[in-house]
C-alpha positions in Angstrom: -0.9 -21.2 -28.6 -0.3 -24.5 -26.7 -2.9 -25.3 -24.0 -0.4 -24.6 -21.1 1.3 -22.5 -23.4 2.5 -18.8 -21.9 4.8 -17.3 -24.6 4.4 -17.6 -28.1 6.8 -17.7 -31.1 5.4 -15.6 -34.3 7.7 -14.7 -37.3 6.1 -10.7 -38.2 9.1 -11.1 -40.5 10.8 -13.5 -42.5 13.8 -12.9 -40.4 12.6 -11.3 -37.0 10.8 -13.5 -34.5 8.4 -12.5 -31.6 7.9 -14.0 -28.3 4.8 -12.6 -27.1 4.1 -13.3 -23.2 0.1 -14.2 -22.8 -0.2 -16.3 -19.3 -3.4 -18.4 -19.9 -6.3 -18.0 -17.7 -4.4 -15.1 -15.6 -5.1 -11.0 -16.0 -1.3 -10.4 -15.6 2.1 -12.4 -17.1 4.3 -13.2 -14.3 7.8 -14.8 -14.3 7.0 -18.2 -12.6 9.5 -21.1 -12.8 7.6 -22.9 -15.5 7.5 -19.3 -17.8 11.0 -18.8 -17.2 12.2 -22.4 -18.2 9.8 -21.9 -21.4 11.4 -18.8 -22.4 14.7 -20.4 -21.9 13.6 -23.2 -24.4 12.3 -20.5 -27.2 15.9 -19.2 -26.8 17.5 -22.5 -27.3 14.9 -22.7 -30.5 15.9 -19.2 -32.0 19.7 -19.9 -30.9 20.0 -22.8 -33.4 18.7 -20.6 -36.3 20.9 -18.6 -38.6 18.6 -16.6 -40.4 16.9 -14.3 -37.5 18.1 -10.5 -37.3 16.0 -9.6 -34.7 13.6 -10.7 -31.8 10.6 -8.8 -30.0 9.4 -9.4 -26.6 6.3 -7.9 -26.1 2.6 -9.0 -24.3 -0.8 -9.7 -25.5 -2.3 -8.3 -22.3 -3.7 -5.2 -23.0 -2.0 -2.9 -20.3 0.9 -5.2 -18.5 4.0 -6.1 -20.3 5.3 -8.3 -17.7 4.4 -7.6 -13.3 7.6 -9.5 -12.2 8.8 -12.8 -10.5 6.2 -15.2 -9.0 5.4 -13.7 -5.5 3.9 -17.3 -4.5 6.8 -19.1 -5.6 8.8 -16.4 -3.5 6.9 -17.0 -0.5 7.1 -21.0 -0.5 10.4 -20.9 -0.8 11.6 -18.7 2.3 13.4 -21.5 4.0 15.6 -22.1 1.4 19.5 -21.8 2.3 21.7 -19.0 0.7 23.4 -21.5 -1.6 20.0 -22.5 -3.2 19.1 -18.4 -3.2 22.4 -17.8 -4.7 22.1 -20.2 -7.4 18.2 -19.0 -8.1 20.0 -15.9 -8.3 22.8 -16.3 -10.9 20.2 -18.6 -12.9 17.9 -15.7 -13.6 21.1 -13.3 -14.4 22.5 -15.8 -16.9 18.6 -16.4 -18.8 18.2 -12.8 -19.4 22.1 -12.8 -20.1 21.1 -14.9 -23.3 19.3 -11.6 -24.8 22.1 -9.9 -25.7 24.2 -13.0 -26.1 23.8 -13.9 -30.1 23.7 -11.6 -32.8 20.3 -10.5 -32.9 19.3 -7.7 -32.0 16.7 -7.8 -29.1 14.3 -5.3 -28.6 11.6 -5.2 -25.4 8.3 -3.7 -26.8 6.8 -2.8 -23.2 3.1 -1.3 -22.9 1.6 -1.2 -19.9 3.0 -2.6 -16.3 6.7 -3.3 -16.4 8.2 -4.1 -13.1 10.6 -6.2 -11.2 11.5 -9.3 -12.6 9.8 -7.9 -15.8 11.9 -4.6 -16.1 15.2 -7.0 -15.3 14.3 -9.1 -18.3 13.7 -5.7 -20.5 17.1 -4.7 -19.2 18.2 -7.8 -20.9 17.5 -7.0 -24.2 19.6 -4.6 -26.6 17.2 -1.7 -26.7 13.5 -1.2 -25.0 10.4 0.8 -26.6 7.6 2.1 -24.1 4.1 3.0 -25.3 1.6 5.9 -24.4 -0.6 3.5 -22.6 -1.8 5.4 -19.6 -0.8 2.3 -17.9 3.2 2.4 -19.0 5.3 2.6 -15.9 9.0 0.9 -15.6 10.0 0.2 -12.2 12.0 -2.2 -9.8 10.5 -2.1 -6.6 12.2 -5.3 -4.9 12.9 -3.2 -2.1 9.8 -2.7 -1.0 9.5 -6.5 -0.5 13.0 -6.5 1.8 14.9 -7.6 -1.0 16.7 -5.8 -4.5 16.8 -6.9 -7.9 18.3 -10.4 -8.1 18.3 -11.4 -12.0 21.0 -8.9 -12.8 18.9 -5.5 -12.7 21.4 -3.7 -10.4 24.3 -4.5 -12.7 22.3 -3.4 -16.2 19.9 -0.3 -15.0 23.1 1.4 -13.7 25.1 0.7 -17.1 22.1 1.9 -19.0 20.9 4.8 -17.0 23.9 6.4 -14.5 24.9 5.2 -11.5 23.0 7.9 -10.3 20.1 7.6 -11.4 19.9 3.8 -10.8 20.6 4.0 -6.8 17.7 6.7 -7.2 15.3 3.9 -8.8 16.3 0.9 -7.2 16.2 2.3 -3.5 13.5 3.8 -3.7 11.6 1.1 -5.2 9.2 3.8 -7.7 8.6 3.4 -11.2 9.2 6.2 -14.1 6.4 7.1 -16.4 7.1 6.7 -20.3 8.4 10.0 -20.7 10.3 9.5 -17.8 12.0 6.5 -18.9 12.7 7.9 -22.2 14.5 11.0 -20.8 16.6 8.6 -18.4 17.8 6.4 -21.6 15.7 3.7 -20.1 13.3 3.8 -23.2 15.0 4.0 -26.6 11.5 5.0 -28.7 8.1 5.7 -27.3 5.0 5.1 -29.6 1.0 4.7 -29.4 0.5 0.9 -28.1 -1.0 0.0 -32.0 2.3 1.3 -33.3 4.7 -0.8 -31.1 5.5 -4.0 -33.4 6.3 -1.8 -36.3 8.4 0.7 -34.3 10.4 -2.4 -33.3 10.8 -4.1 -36.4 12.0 -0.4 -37.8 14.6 -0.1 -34.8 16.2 -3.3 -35.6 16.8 -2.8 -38.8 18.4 0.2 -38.2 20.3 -1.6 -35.7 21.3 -4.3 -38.5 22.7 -1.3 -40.4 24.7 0.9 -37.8 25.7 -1.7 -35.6 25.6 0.3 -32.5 23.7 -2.3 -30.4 27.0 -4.6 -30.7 29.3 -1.7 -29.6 26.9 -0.8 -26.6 27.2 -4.3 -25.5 30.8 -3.8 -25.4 30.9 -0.9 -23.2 28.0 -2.3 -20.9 30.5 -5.1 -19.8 33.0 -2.4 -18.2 33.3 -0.8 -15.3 31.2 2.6 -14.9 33.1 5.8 -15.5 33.0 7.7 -12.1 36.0 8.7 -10.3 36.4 7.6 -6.0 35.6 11.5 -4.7 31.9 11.5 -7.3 31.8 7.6 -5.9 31.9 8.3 -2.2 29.5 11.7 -2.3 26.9 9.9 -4.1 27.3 7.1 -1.1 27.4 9.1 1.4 24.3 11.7 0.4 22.4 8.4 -0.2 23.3 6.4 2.9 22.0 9.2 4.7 18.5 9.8 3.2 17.7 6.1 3.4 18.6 6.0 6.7 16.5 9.0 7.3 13.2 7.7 5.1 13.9 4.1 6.6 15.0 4.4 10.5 17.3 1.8 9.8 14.3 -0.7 10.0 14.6 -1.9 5.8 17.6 -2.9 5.4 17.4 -4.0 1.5 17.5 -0.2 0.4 21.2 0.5 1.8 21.9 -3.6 0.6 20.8 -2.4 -3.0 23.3 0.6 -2.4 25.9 -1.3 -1.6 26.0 -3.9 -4.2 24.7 -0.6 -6.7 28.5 1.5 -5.6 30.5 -2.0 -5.3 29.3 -3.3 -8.9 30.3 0.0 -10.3 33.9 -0.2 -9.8 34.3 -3.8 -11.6 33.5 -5.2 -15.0 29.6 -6.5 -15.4 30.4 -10.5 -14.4 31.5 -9.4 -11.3 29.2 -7.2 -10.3 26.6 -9.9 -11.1 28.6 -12.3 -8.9 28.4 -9.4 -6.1 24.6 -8.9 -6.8 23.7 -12.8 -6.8 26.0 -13.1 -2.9 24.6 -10.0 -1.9 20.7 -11.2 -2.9 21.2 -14.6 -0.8 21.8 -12.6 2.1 18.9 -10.8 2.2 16.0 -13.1 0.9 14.3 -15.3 3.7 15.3 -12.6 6.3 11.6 -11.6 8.7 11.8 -8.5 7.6 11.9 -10.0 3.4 9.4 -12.4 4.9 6.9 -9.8 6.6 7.0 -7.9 3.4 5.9 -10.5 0.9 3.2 -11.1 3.7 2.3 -7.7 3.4 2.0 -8.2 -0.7 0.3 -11.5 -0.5 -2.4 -9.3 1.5 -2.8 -6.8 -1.1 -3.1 -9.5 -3.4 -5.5 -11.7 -1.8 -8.1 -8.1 -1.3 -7.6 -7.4 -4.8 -9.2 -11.1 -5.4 -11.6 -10.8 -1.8 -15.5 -10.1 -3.1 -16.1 -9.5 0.0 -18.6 -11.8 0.1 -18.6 -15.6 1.0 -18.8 -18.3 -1.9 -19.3 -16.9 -5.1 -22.0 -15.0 -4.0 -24.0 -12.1 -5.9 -22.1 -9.5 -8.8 -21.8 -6.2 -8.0 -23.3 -3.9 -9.5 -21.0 -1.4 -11.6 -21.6 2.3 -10.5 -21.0 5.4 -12.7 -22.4 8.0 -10.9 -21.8 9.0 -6.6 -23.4 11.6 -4.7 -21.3 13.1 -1.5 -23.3 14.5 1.5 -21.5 17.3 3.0 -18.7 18.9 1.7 -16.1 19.0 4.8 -12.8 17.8 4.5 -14.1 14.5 4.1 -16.7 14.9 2.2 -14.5 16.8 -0.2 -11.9 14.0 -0.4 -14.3 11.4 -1.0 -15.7 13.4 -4.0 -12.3 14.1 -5.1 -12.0 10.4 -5.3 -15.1 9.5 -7.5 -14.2 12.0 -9.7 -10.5 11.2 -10.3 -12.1 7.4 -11.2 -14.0 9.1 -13.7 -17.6 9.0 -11.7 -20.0 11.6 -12.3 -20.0 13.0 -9.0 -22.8 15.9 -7.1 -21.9 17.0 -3.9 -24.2 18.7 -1.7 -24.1 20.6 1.8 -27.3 22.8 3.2 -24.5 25.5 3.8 -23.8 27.2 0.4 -20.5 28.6 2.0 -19.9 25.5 2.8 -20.4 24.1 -0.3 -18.1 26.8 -2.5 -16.0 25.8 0.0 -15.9 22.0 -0.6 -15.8 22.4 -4.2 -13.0 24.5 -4.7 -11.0 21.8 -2.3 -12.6 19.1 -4.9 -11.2 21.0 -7.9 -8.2 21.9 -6.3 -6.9 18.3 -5.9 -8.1 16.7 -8.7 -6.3 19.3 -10.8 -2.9 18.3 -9.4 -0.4 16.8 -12.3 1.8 14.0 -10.4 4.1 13.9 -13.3 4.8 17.8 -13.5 4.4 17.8 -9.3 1.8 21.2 -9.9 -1.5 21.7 -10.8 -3.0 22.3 -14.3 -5.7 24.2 -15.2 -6.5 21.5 -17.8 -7.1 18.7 -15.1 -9.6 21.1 -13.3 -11.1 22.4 -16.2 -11.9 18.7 -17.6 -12.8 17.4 -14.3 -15.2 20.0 -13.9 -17.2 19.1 -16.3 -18.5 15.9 -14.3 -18.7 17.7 -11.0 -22.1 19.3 -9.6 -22.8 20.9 -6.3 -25.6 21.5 -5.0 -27.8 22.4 -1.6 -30.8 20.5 -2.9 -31.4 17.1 -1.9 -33.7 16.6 -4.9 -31.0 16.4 -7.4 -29.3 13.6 -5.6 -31.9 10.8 -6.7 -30.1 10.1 -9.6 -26.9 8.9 -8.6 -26.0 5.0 -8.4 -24.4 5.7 -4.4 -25.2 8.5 -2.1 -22.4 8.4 0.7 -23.3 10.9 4.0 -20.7 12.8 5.2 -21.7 15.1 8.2 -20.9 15.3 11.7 -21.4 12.2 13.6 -24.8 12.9 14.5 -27.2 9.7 15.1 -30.5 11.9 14.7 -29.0 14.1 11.9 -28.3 11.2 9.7 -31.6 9.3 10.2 -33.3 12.1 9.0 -31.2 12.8 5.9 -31.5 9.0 5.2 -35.5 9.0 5.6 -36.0 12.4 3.6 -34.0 10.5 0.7 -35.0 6.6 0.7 -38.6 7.3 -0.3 -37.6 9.6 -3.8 -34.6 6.8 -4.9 -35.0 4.0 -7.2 -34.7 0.7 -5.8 -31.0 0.0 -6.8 -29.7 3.2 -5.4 -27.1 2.6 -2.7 -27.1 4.5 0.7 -23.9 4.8 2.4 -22.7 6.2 5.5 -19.1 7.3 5.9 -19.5 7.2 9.4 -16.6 6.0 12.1 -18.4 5.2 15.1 -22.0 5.5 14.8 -23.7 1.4 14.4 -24.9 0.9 11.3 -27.6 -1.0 12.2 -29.3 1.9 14.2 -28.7 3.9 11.3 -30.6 1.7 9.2 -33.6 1.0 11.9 -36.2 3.7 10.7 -35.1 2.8 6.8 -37.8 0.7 4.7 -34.8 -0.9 2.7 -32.0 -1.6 4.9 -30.7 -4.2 2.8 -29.2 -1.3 0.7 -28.1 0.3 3.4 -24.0 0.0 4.1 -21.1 1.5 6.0 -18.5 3.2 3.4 -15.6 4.0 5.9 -13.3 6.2 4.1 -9.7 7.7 6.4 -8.4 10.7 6.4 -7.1 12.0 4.3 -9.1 10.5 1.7 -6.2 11.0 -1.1 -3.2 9.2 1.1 -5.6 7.0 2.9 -6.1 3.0 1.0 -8.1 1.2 3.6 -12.0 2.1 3.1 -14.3 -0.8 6.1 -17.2 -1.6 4.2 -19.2 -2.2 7.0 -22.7 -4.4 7.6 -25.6 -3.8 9.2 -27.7 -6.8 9.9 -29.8 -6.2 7.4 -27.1 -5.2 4.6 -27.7 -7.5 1.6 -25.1 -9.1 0.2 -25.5 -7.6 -3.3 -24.9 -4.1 -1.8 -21.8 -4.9 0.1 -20.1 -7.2 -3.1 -21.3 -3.9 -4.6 -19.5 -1.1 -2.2 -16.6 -3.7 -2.2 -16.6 -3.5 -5.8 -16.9 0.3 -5.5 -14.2 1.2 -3.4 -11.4 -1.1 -5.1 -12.8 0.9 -8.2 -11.4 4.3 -6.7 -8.2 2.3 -5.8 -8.6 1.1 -2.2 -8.3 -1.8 -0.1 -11.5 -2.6 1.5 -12.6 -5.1 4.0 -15.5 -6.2 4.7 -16.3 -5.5 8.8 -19.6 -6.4 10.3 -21.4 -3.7 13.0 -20.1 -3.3 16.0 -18.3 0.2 18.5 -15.6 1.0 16.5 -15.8 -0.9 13.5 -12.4 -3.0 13.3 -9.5 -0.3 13.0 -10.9 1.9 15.7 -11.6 -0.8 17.9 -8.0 -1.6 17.4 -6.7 1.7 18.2 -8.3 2.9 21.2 -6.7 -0.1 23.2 -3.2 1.8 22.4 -4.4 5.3 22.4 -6.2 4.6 26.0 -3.3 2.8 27.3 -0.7 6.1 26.6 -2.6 8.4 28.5 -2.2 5.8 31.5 1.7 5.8 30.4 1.2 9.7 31.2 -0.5 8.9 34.7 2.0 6.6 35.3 4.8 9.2 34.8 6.2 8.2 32.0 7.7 11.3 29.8 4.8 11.8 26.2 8.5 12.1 24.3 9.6 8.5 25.3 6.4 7.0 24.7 6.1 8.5 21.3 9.5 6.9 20.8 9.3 3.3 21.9 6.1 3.3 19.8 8.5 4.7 16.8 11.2 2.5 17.3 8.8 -0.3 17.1 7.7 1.1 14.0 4.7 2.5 14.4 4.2 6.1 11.7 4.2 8.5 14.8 3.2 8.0 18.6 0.2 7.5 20.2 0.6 11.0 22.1 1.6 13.0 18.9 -1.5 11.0 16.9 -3.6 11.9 19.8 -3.1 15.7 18.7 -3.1 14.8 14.9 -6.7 13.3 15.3 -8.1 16.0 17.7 -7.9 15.2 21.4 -11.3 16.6 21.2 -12.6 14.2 18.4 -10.4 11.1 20.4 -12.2 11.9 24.0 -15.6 11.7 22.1 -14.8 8.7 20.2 -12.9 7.4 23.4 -16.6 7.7 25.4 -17.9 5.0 22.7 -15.7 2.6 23.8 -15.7 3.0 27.1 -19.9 2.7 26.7 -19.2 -0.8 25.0 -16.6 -2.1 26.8 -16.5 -0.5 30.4 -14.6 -3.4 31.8 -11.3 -3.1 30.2 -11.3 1.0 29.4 -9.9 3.1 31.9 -11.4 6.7 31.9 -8.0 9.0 31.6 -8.6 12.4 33.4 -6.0 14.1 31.4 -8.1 14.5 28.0 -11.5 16.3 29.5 -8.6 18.8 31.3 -6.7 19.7 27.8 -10.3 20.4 26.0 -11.1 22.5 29.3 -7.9 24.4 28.5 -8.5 24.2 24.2 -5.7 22.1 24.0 -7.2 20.2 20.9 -4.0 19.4 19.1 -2.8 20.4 15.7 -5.8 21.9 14.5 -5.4 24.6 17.6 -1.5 24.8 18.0 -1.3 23.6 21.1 -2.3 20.0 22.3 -0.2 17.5 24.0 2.8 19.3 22.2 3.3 22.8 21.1 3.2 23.4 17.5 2.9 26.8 16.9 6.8 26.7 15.7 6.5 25.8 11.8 10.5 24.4 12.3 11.5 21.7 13.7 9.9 19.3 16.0 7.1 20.1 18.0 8.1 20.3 21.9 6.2 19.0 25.5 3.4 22.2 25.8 4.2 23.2 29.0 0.6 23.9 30.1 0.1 20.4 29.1 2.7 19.0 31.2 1.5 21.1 34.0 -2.1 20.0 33.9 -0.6 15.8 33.5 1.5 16.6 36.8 -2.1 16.8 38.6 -2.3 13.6 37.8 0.5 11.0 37.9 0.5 8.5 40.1 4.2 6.7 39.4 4.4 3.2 40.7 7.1 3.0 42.7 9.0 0.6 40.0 10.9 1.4 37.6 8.7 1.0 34.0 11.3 0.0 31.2 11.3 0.6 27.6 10.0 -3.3 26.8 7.1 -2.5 29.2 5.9 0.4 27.5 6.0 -1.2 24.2 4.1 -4.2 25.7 1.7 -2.0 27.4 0.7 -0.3 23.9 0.9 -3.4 22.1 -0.5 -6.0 23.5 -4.0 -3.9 24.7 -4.1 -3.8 20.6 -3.3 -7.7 19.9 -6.2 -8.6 22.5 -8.7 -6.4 20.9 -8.0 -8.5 18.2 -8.9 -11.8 19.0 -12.2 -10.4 20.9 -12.7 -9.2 17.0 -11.9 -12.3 15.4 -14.2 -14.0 18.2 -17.2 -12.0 17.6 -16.7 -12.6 13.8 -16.2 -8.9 13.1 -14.1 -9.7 9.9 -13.9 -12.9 8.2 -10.3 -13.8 8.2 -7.2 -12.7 10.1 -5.7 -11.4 7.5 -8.2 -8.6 7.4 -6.9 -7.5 10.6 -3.5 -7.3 9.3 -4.4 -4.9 6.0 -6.6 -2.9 8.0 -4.1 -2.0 10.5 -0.9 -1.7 8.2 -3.3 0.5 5.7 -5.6 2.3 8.6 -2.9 3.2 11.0 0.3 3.0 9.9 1.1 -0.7 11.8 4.7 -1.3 10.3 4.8 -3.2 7.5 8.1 -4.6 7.8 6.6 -6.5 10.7 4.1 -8.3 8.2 0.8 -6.9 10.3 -0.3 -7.0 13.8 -1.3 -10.9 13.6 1.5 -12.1 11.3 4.2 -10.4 14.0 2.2 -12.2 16.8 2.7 -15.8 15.1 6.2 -14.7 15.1 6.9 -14.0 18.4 4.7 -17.1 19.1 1.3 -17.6 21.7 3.4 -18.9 24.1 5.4 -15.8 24.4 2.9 -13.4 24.2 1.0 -15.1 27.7 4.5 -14.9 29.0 4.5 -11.0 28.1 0.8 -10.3 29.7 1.8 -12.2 32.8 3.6 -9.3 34.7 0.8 -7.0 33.4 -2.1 -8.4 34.6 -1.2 -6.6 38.1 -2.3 -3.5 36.3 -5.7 -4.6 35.7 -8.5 -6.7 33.7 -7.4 -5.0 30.6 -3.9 -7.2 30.3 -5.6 -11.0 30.9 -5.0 -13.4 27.8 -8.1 -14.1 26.2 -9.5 -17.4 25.7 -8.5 -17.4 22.5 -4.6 -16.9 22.7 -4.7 -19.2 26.0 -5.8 -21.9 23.7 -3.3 -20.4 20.9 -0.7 -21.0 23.6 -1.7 -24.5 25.2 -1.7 -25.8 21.1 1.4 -24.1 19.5 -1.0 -23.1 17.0 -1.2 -19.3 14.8 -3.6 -17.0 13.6 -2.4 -17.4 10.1 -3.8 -21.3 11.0 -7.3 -19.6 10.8 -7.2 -18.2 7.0 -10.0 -19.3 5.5 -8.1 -20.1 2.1 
């Protein structure tokens, strides 16, 4: 292969050629202007050629076929104008058009990752074969960056599949396994990854002697067969469970619908000509452009060592020990062990521990594909799970992560009983959330192995993991906890010590600022719905009985111990824990929720005990104030974070909040909405507030934001 070279033409035949994608330099093959241009130029090559019956596209990467269009390229070219989208657009339909244009037969040869642009160019070809790789999965999920598939995928999947079954992909953005695919007609053959050259070459000879792939291409060019009653129900039932899973605040999912139902009533040209219009439409819209923010984040912490310059390697762990076998402590060994670490988990209380196990077990033996659980799964996980009440049979593990109640005194002395019988690698974690580091570490000989490992619950849903320093944390132990955690599939940032870490920080600001929402008058069900229709997950009020009001009072008092200032003490949370109104976890907190249907009402013992203390201003407060009064408390925090150098790059705000609390992502993060609305505005927003008290003045930071027309994306550090 050429230098710059990313596909190569081989002959496995005389008469059957092979264009094998293999990006130089990168771990994944991505469909970049430059690889699609060269992929146009091997068809040119082949289309000259009389004497080929057949062509394979397949990948030399061992466990990605092809991961889509070039997400970089996407996001430099958001100010383009819907004619230049448009054309993009039909440019990609027609190249993949060219697959099943001559009169070979084309066969995609996928193992491993197959998505997006990828799966559109498999679409392309005459027939598709999907390996066994654990890795296999066939998806489109364009949606989930605001747009839909744009190179002809909503034209082809729902000609090859069922209209159906298409919508069902395409809006929902999730790929199909390999068996999945095969059952849908997605996949023609599935085969071990060594076997996939040799199933193809077999498959287009048969094709050469049936013909079938000819007449297929035939029918693929009509309209789909459904009649106008099957058309609408299909419409309508959709419509209406996007809207519901959405709140109307994607709109590429009902788009993809659209163009999905319209392109099914007209031959394939047309609904190409439909898809390409409908595509320039959507892409460059904030909510497109938020998205890809939201990717280019992932991407970038995928990348992130989580240490500056090149730094130390990690260190590769196989084995983890869990102290305590809670509900956390449970998840987090559930975790190791689904990564395939050798995992002990211990707890002083055997009941405890039977307990904890038995949760462990319980969710690692859960099938996704068959949606139940398998005695297989547990019975082969259990084999590298060990529980224990004895401390002494921790010392071998490469991490030990604590897990009990947040108890300064507690943990120091489970730290100092273990530090003096470990080897000198061994890793000691706390999963702590509010307790510093540092005065964890204090009393600890070796404190540069000490680190915060901040899992959230629940451990299994959860991606964000803070990886937090102490000031003695070495950089080689937290490259190595980075390392770790991406290693059991999450996204972790780096935060140095400090009350509340990062995403807590964040998120008392909001939480505090409800309860004065309460004392102001203000009904808990419209707060909870102005945060909503901003697009926060749930509302501060119904998270407050989610968490624990308990657990948020306690956590509450740290904050209000570090930054007395700007935290008002709310009355209303010691009176509900007087009255064991502790939320969820009780049935009754700020809501009711004893009734298993439908949505949880006001608790009128709660309301009562609020009435004792409101205090409404004599003003009317308006929907846009409430949303600025939960907001804004949380965008100030912020820049006192980025300030203090709690994380190293804005960006890390952004993935923390989007992953820790449920900050929309189709408002790109907390920062990335901010530059949108603009400094200038924001100090404009505060203005009216700062009446209310200290809490509400601009900080120096955003002042100067403001006075310079400058953003916080200015401050990425690459």
């Amino acid at each position: 292969m050429a230098p710059n070279c990313s596909i190569k033409l081989s002959f496995p035949e005389q008469d059957i050629a092979c264009l094998t994608f293999d990006l130089p330099d990168k771990g994944a093959n991505i469909l970049s202007r430059p690889v699609m241009e060269e992929l146009n130029g091997h068809l040119d090559t082949l289309a000259d050629r009389d004497d080929i019956v057949g062509l394979i596209i397949d990948s030399a990467k061992p466990s990605i076929f092809i991961a889509g269009a070039d997400i970089n390229e996407f996001a430099a070219s958001m100010e383009v104008d819907e004619t230049r989208t448009y054309e993009m657009s039909r440019w990609g339909q027609d190249l993949f058009g060219r697959l099943h244009a001559y009169k070979w037969v084309t066969i995609a040869a996928i193992n491993g990752t197959c998505v997006g642009g990828g799966t559109e160019l498999a679409l392309g070809c005459d027939r598709r074969i999907v390996s066994t790789h654990e890795k296999t999965e066939i998806g489109l999920p364009e949606v989930k960056l605001g747009i839909y598939p744009g190179w002809g995928g909503t034209v082809r999947l729902s000609r090859l599949i069922g209209l159906g079954n298409a919508v069902k992909m395409i809006t929902s953005g999730e790929s199909v396994s390999p068996a999945k695919a095969l059952e849908l007609g997605l996949a023609d053959d599935m085969v071990p990854a060594d076997q996939m050259v040799a199933a193809a070459i077999r498959m287009i000879r048969e094709e050469q002697e049936t013909g079938q792939y000819l007449k297929d291409r035939a029918e693929r060019v009509k309209p789909i067969s459904i009649n106008e009653t099957e058309l609408g129900f299909l419409g309508a039932t959709a419509s209406a469970y996007i809207q519901q899973q959405t709140k109307g605040q994607y709109p590429a999912p009902l788009a993809a619908l659209e163009t999905l139902l319209g392109g099914a009533m007209v031959d394939a040209p047309s609904a190409l000509e439909a898809e390409a219009q409908g595509m320039a439409k959507l892409f460059g819209t904030p909510v497109n452009a938020a998205l890809i923010n939201v990717f280019l984040l992932t991407d970038r912490n995928k990348k992130d060592s989580g240490v500056q310059g090149d730094g130390p390697k990690p260190r590769k762990l196989q084995s983890a020990s869990v102290i305590g076998a809670g509900i956390m402590g449970s998840g987090i060994a559930a975790a190791n062990l689904k990564r395939g670490l050798a995992v002990t988990l211990n707890d002083a209380n055997p009941e405890a521990l039977e307990r904890g196990a038995s949760l462990v077990l319980d969710e690692v033996s859960f099938d996704k594909e068959t949606r139940s659980k398998s005695v297989e799964r547990a019975i082969r996980y259990s084999g590298k799970l060990h529980s224990t009440t004895s401390g002494d049979q921790l010392i071998d593990s490469d991490i030990i992560i604590e897990a009990v109640v947040e108890n300064l005194e507690l943990k120091r002395k489970i730290f100092a009983g273990l530090e003096e019988k470990l080897p000198a690698e061994t890793i000691l974690a706390s999963n702590t959330s509010t307790l510093p580091i540092t005065k964890l570490a204090e009393n600890l000989k070796h404190p540069e192995r000490f680190v915060g490992i901040h899992f959230f619950n629940p451990v299994r849903k959860m991606k964000l993991v803070e990886v937090i320093r102490g000031e003695k944390t070495s950089d080689e132990t937290a490259a190595t906890a980075v390392a770790y955690a991406k290693g059991l599939g999450k996204f972790p940032i780096v935060v140095n010590d400090g009350p509340g870490f990062l995403v807590n920080r964040l998120l008392f600001p909001y939480m505090n600022e409800a309860t004065q929402l309460l004392q102001d008058g203000v009904d808990m069900k419209r707060i909870d719905k102005v945060a909503v229709k901003f697009g926060m997950p749930m509302g501060p009020i119904a998270l407050y009985d989610m968490v624990g009001i308990d657990t948020s009072f306690y956590a509450g008092r740290t904050m209000y111990d570090a930054f007395p200032e700007r935290t008002l003490v709310s009355p209303i949370l010691p009176a509900l824990i007087k009255n064991e109104r502790l939320g969820t976890k009780k049935g009754y907190g700020f809501y009711n929720h004893e009734k298993k249907k439908g949505r949880p009402e006001p608790d009128p013992m709660a309301l009562e005990l609020i009435a004792r203390y409101v205090d409404a201003p004599e003003r009317e407060i308006t929907d846009e104030e409430i949303q600025h009064r939960l907001i804004l408390p949380m965008l100030l925090e912020a820049t006192r974070a980025l300030d203090e150098g709690i994380v190293r790059d804005p960006r890390d705000v952004d993935l923390g909040l989007i992953f820790g609390i449920g900050f929309p992502p189709f408002k790109g993060g907390l920062l990335f909405w901010a530059d949108t609305v603009g400094a200038k505005t924001l100090v404009e927003w505060l203005e009216p507030l700062q009446e209310l008290g200290n809490r509400f003045a601009p900080t120096d930071m955003l002042l100067e934001m403001a006075k310079q027309d400058s953003k916080f994306y200015d401050r990425t550090s690459d």
